[in-house]
C-alpha positions as CSV (number, residue, x, y, z in Angstrom):
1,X,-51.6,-24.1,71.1
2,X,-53.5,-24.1,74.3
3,X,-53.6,-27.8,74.3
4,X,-49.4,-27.4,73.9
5,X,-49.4,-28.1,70.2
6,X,-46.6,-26.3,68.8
7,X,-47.2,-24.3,65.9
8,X,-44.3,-22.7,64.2
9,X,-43.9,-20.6,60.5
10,X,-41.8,-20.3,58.7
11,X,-39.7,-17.5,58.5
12,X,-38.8,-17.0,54.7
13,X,-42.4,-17.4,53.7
14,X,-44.3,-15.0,56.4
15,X,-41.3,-12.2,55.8
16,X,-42.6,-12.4,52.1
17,X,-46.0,-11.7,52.7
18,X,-45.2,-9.4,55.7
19,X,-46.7,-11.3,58.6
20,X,-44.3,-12.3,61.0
21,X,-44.4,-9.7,63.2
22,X,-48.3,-10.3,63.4
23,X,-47.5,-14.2,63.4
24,X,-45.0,-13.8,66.7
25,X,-47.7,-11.3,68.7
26,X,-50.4,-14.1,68.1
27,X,-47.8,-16.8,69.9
28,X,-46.1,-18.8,66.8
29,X,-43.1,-19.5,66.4
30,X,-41.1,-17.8,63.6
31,X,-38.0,-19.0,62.1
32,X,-36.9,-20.6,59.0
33,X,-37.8,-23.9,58.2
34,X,-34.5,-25.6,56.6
35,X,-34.8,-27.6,59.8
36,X,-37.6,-29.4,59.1
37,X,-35.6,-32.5,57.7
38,X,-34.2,-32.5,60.5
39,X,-37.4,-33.5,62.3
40,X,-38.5,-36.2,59.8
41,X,-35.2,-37.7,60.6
42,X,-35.9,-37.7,64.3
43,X,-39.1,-39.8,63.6
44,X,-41.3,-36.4,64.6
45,X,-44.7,-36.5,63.6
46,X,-46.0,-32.7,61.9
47,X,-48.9,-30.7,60.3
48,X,-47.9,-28.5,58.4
49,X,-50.6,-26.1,56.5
């Protein structure tokens, strides 16, 4: 992140385990995820964990 890597999570799976809140304080971006095929489309390269 301090090198301006973007680092989202996904919404639906952080509210399940109660983290997003935490998640958002510490910088990431929280939202849900359906977009991610989006992306691949666009030719975007990802990590995800």
């Amino acid at each position: 992140m301090e090198q301006g890597t973007a680092v989202k999570a996904c919404k639906g799976c952080s509210d399940m385990y109660g983290i997003s809140d935490k998640l958002e304080e510490l910088g990431v971006e929280v939202k849900y995820m359906g977009e991610i095929t989006n992306y691949m489309k666009e030719g975007r390269h990802m990590l995800t964990l």
